[in-house]
C-alpha positions in Angstrom: 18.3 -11.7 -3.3 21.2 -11.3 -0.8 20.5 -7.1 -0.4 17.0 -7.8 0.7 18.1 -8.9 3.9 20.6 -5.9 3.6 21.0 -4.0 6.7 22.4 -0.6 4.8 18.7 -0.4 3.7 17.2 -0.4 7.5 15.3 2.6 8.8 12.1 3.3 10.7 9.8 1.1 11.8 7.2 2.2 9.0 10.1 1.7 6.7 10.0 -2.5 7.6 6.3 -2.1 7.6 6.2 -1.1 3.4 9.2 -3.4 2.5 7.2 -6.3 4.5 3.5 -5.5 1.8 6.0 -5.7 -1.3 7.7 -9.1 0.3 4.0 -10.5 1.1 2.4 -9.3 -2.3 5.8 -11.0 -4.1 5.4 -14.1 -2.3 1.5 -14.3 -2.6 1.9 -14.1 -6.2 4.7 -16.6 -6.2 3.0 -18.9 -4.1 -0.5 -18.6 -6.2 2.0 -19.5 -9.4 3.3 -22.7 -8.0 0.0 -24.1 -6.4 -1.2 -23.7 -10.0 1.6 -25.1 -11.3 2.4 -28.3 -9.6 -1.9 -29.1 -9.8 -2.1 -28.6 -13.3 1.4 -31.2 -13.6 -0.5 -33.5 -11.6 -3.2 -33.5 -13.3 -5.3 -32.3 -10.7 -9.1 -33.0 -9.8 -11.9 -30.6 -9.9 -11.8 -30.9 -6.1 -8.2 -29.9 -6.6 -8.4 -26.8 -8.1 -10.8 -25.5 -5.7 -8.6 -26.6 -2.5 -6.2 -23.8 -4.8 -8.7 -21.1 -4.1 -9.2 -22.2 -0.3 -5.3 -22.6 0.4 -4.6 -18.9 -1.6 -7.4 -17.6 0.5 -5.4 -18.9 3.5 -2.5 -17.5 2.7 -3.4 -14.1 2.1 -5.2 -14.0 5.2 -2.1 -15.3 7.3 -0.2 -12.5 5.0 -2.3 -9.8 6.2 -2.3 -10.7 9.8 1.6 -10.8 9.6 1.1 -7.1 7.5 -0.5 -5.9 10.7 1.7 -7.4 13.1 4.6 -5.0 11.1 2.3 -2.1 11.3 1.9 -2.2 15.2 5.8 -3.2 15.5 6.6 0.3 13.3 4.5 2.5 15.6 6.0 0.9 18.9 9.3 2.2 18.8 11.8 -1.0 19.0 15.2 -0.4 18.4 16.2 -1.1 14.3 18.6 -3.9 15.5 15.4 -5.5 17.2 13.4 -5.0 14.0 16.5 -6.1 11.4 16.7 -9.5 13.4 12.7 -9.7 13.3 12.2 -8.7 9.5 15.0 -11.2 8.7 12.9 -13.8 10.5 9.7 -13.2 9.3 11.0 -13.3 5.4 12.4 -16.3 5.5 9.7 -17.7 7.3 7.3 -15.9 4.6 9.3 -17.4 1.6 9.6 -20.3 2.8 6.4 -21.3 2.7 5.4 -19.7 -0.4 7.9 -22.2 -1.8 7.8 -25.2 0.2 3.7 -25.0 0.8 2.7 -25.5 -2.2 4.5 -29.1 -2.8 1.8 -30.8 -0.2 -0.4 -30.8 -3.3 2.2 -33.6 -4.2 1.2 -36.4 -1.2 -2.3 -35.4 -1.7 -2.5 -35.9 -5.2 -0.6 -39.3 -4.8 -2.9 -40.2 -2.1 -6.3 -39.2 -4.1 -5.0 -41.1 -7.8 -4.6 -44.3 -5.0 -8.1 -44.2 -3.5 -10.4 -42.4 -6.1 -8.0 -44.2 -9.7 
């Protein structure tokens, strides 16, 4: 985990741009995985499942906006020291809520056993 924030691995701005579609289909996948996961632990509701649908639909479409934000930063010439701190940024940012997102499922499944049984 630590050499994916490596800076020996920095190049072009088209470089950040590829490495930033593997990140976002990685964390898409991980994030899909735990939504699923923490429902079906939960014992989730019909209603549930299909927020799962809605909040990986979400997701990929905040993905692919950041996905294009890396595609105009490559083609406008920043310095790699500007892009390094930027890329570092953005992952964690990206990871983090692949992780962390997908425990609000928990407060809203607490919430809807003490109002619907």
């Amino acid at each position: 985990m630590a050499s994916m924030f490596n800076e020996r691995t920095a190049g072009t701005g088209a470089s950040y741009a590829k490495r930033v579609s593997s990140h976002m289909a990685g964390a898409l996948v991980v994030f899909a995985v735990l939504q699923i996961v923490v429902v079906a632990k939960m014992g989730g509701s019909l209603a549930m499942h299909l927020g799962i649908i809605l909040a990986i639909g979400g997701f990929a479409l905040a993905a692919r906006g950041l996905e294009h934000r890396w595609v105009a930063l490559g083609h406008s010439g920043l310095p790699d020291d500007g892009l390094a701190t930027r890329f570092r940024v953005d992952m964690l940012q990206l990871w983090g809520a692949s992780l962390l997102a997908p425990l609000l499922w928990i407060p809203v499944g607490i919430v809807g056993k003490f109002l619907f049984g």
